[in-house]
C-alpha positions in Angstrom: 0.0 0.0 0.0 1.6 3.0 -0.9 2.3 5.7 2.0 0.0 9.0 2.5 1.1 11.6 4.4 -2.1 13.4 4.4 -3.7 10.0 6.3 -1.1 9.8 8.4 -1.3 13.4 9.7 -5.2 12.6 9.9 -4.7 9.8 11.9 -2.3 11.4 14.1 -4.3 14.7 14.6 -7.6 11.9 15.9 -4.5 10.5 18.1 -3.7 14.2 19.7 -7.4 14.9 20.0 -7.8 11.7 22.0 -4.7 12.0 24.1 -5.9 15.7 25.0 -9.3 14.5 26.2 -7.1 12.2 29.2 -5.8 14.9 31.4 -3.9 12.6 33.3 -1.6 11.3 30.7 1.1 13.9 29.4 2.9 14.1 25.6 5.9 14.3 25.7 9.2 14.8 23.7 13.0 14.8 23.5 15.3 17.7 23.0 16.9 17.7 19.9 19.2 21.0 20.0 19.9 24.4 21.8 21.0 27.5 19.7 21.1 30.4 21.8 17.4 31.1 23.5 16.0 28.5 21.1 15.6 25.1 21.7 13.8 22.4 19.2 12.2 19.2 20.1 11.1 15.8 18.2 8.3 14.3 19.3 5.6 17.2 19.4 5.3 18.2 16.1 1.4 16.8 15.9 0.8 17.6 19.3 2.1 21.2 20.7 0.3 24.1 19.3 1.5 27.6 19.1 1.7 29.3 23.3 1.4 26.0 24.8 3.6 25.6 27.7 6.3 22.8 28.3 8.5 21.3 31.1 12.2 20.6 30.1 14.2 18.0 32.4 11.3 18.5 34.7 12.5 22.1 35.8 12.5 24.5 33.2 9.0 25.7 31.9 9.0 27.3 28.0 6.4 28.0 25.2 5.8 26.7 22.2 6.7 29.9 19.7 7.5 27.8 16.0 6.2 24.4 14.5 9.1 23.7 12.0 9.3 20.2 10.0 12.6 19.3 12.1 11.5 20.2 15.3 9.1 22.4 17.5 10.6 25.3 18.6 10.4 26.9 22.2 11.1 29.4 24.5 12.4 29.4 28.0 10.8 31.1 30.7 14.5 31.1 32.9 17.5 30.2 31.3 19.0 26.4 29.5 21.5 26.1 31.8 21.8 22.3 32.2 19.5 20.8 30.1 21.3 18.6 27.2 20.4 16.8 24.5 18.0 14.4 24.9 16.2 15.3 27.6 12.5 15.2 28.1 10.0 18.3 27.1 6.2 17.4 28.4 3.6 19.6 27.3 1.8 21.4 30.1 -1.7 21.5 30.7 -3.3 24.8 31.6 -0.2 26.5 30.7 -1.7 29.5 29.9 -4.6 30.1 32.8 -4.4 31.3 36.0 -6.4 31.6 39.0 -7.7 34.8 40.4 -9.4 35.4 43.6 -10.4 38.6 45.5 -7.8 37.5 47.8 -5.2 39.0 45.6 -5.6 42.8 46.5 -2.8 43.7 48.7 -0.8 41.3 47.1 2.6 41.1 44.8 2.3 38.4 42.6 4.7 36.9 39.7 3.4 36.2 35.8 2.0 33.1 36.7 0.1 34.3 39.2 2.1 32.7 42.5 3.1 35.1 44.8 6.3 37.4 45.3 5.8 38.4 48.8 6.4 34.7 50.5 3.3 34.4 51.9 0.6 31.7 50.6 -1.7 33.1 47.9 -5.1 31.6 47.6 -6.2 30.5 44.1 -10.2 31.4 42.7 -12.0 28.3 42.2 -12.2 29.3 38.1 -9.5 29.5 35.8 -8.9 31.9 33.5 -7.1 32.2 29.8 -4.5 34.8 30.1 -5.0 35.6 26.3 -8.9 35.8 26.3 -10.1 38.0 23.7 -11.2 41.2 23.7 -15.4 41.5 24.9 -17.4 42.1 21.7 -17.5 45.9 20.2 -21.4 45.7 20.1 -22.2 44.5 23.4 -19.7 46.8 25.3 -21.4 50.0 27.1 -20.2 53.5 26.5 -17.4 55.1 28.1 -18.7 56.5 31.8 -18.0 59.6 33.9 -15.0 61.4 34.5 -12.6 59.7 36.9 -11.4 62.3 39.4 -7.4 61.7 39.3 -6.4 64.4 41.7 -3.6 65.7 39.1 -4.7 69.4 37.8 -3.0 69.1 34.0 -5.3 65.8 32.9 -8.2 66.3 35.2 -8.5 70.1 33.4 -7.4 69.5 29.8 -6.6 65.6 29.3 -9.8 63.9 31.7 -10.0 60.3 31.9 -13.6 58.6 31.9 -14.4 55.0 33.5 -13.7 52.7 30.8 -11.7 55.0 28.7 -8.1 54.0 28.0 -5.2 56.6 27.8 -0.6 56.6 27.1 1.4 58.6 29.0 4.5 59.2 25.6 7.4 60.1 27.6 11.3 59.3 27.3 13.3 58.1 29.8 13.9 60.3 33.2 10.6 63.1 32.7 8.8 61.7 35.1 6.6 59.1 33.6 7.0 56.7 36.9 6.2 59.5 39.2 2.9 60.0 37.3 2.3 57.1 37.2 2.4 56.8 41.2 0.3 59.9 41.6 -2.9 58.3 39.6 -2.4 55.0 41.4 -2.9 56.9 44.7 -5.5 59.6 44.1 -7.7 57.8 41.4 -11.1 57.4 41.8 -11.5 53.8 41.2 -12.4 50.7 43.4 -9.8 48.0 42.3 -6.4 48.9 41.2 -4.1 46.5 39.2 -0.6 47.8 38.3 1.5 46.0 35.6 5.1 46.5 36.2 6.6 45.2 32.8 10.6 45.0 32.6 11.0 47.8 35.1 14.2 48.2 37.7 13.5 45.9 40.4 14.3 48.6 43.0 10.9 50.2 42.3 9.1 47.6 43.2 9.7 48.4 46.9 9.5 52.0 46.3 6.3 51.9 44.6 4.7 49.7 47.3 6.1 51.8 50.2 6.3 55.3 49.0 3.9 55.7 46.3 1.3 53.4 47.1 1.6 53.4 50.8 -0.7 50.9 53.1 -4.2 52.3 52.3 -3.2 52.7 48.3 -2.1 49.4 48.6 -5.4 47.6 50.4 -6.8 48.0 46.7 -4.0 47.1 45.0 -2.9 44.4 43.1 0.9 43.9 41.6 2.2 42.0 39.0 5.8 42.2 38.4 7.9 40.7 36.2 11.3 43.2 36.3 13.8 43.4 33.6 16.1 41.0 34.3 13.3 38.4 33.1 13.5 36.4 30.0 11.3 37.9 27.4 8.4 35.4 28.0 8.1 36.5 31.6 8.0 40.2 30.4 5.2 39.5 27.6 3.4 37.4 30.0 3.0 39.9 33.1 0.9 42.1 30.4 -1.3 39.6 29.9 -1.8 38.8 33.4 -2.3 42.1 34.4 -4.8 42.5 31.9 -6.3 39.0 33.3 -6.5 39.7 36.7 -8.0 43.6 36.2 -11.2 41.5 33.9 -11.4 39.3 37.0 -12.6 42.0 38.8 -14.5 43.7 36.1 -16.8 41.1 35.9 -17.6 40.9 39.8 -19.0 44.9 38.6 -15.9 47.0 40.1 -14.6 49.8 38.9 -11.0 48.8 37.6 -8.2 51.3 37.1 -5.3 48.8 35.4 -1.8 50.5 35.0 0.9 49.0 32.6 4.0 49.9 33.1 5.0 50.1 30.0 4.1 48.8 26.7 7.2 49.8 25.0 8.9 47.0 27.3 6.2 44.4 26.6 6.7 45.1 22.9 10.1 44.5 23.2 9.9 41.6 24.5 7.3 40.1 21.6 10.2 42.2 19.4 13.1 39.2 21.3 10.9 36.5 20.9 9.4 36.7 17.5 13.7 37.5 16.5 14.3 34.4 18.2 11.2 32.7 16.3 13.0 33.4 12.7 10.5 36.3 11.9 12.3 39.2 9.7 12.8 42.6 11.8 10.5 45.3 10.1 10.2 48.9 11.6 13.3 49.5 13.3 13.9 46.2 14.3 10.0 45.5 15.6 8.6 42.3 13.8 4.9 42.3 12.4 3.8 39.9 15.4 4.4 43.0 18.2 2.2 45.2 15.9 -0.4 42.2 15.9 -0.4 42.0 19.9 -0.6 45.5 20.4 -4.1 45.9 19.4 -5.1 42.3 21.4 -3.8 43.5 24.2 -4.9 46.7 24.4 -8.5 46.3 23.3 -9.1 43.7 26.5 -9.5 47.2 28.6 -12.1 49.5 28.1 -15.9 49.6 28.6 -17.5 46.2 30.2 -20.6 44.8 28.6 -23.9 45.2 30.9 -23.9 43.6 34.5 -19.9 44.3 34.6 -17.6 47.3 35.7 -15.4 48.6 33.5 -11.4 49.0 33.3 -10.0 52.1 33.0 -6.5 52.1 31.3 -3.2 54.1 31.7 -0.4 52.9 29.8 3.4 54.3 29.6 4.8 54.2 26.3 8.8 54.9 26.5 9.2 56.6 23.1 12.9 56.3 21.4 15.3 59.3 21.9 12.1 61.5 22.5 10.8 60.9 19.1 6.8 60.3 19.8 6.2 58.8 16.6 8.3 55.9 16.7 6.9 53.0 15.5 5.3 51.2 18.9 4.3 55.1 20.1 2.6 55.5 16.6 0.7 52.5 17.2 -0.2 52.9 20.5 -1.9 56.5 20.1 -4.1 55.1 17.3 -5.7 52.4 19.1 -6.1 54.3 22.6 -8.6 57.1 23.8 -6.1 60.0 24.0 -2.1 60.8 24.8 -0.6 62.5 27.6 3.0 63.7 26.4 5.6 64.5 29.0 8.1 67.2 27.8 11.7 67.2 28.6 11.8 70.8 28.4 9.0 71.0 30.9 10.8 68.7 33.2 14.2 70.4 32.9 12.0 73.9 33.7 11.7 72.4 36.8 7.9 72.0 36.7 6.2 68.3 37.2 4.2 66.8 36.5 5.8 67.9 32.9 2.5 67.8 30.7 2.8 69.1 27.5 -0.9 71.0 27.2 -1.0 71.3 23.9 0.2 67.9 22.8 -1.5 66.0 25.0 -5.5 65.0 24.2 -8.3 63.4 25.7 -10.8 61.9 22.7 -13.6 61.7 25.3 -13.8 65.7 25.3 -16.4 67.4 25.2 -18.7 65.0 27.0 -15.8 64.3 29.9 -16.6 68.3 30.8 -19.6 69.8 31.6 -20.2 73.0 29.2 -18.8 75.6 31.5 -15.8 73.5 32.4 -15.3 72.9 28.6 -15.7 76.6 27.9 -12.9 77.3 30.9 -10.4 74.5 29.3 -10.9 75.7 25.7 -10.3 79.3 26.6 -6.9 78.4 28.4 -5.6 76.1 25.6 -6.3 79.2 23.5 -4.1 81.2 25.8 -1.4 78.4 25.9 -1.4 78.2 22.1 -1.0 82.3 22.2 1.5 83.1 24.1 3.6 79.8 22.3 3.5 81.6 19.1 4.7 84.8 20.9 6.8 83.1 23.3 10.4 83.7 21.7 9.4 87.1 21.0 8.3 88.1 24.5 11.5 86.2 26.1 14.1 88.7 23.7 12.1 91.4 24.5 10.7 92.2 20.7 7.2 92.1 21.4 5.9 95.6 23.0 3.2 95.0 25.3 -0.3 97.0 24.2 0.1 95.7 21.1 -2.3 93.6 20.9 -4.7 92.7 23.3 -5.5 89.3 23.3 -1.8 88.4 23.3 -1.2 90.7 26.4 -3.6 88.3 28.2 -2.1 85.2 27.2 1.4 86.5 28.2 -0.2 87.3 31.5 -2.1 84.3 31.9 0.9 81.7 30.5 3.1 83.3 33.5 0.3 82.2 36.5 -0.6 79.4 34.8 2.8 77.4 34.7 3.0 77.8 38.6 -0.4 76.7 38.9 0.3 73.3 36.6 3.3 72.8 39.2 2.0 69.4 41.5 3.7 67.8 44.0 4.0 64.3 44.6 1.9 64.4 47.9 -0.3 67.1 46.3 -4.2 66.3 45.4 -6.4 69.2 44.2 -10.2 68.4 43.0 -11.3 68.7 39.4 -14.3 71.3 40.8 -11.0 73.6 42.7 -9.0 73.2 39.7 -11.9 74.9 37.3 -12.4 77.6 39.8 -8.7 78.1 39.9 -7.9 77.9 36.0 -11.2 80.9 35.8 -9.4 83.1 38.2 -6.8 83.1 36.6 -8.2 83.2 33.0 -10.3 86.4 34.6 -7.5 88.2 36.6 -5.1 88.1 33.2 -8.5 89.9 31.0 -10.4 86.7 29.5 -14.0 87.1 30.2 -16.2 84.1 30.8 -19.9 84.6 31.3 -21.0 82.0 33.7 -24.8 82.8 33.0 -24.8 81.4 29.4 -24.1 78.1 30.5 -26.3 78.1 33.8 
């Protein structure tokens, strides 16, 4: 009888399917080489699918990233030290789930969900897929109310609604972190989950201690996977984050998740799709981190009716300050607005350093109520004013009375930059802020009639 491949893959595909149905057996393997972070095995070929999770030697867990005709190809979560040829590779089940349970607030936990802290961590009685998909786009409510944040610059002109999703662009040392630490405290929101993705592991304590603090930590939940991590362990502490935040979504809460930062979970999908064989595109980024982007970041958002919603602030670490490289590009098209951090504005010495005119909120004009829209739009006008006059009024070439508009934004820019100026510790309504922002607007000439709008 003459051989056929296409039976014989039939026949083994039944096989897998049957073997899959008995949980207690397991499929294994044998390693067949190491080259670098890669390592192939025989024996899997019909039965490891792509992100399944394997055991090496019994100690070192990886993930299935290529099916190639001489060998499956995986990942390691820690390192190959030790394993040689020949050694077994069993396929995990429930590689990819985790347990969550309400248990987990005030808790430091790893990817995998196990904890970081040394105590026990109790596991939810339901698992769930740390790569679930995003909820449908028709059966999702509508973005909510504004979320009082307790920082002037967004709460004013960049607000953030429940269920709305925002990036904070910002290169490295302007004060992306510290921002960061000021929402986690002050936001209005009942469950916070914090993502810390390839960050210094000296922060970890800081965060927890100094930013976060005992009460900001009773409603916290941490999942940390810091940069000395393989790039599986990075990716993977996104999608937990994500995984845990829907856990509470679902119970109704109102969920403020903070990832910390995409730019690091892209470069990880960036090591591991290298690794993987696929060809670098933009600047080095392969097509599969511009494919995850969007599946990751749709998962927040809006929940569908009986559920709460999950509010989003990523970081995105742009490149040499250049906020349109490639990941920063992609990011501000698939989120709800961009809050840019300005090195200038940093090196003035004022923080947060919130570039007003860069920085957008695509829930405005619904996030405001008329008046407070009227207040922002007259100071952005101001701001935009006085920056087309700015150079001239520094060397002295504009003479004031020349025109009056500009005479009040010159006035205004002055009192407002001091008023911008936040510290750390510092928490100011969005209702003060408004009546701050109109004295000031008022005091440098701009006049606002209150009645129109009562």
């Amino acid at each position: 009888m003459p051989f056929d491949a296409r039976a014989e893959r039939t026949s083994l595909s039944r096989l897998e399917t049957l073997l899959r149905q008995r949980p207690d057996d397991r499929i294994s393997g044998r390693v067949l080489q190491i080259s670098g972070m890669e390592l192939r095995a025989e024996g899997l070929r019909y039965a490891a699918r792509i992100g399944d999770h394997v055991e090496v030697a019994g100690r070192v867990r990886g993930e299935v990233v290529g099916l190639r005709p001489e060998g499956v190809q995986i990942l390691p979560f820690g390192s190959w030290e030790g394993i040689a040829a020949g050694d077994r590779v069993e396929l995990m089940a429930g590689g990819q789930q985790i347990y969550p349970d309400d248990s987990w607030l005030g808790r430091v936990i790893d990817p995998f969900g196990a904890a970081l802290d040394g105590q026990p961590l109790a596991g939810g009685a339901t698992p769930r897929d740390i790569r679930s998909p995003a909820p449908a786009a028709f059966s999702r409510r509508r973005t909510g109310a504004k979320l009082e944040t307790g920082v002037k610059a967004l709460d004013i002109f960049a607000p953030l609604c429940r269920g709305q999703r925002i990036g904070i662009f910002a290169g490295s040392g302007v004060g992306k972190s510290t921002l960061m630490a000021m929402l986690a405290r002050q936001t209005d929101a009942e469950v916070i989950v914090m993502g810390l993705v390839g960050e210094r592991g000296r922060e970890v304590q800081d965060f927890i201690e100094r930013d976060l603090g005992p009460e900001g930590m009773a409603r916290s939940c941490l999942i940390v996977a810091t940069s000395d991590l393989p790039p599986l362990a990075r990716r993977q502490a996104a999608w937990t984050a994500t995984t845990v935040a829907e856990h509470f979504r679902d119970q109704g809460k109102q969920v403020l998740l903070m990832l910390d930062s995409v730019t690091r979970f892209a470069m990880a999908q960036r090591e591991i799709g290298l690794s993987a064989g696929e060809p670098p595109a933009s600047r080095g980024y392969t097509p599969t981190v511009f494919a995850e982007l969007p599946k990751l970041l749709e998962r927040s958002g809006p929940g569908q009716a009986g559920q709460g919603d999950i509010s989003a602030i990523y970081t995105v670490l742009v490149d040499g300050d250049d906020m349109n490289d490639p990941v920063a590009d992609a990011v501000r098209g698939i989120l709800d607005g961009h809050i840019i951090l300005d090195r200038r504005i940093a090196e003035g010495g004022r923080y947060p350093a919130v570039h007003i005119l860069k920085s957008v909120s695509r829930m405005l004009p619904q996030c405001h109520t008329p008046i407070e829209q009227e207040i922002m739009r007259i100071a952005r006008r101001a701001l935009a004013r006085y920056a087309d006059v700015e150079d001239l009024a520094r060397i002295g070439a504009y003479r004031p009375g020349t025109d009056r508009e500009t005479d009040s934004a010159i006035a205004f820019a002055s009192e407002a930059e001091a008023f911008l100026m936040q510290g750390r510790n510092e928490a100011l309504s969005s209702a003060e802020g408004f009546a701050a922002l109109y004295g000031l607007l008022t005091a440098a000439g701009y006049q606002i009639d209150l009645k129109a709008f009562s």
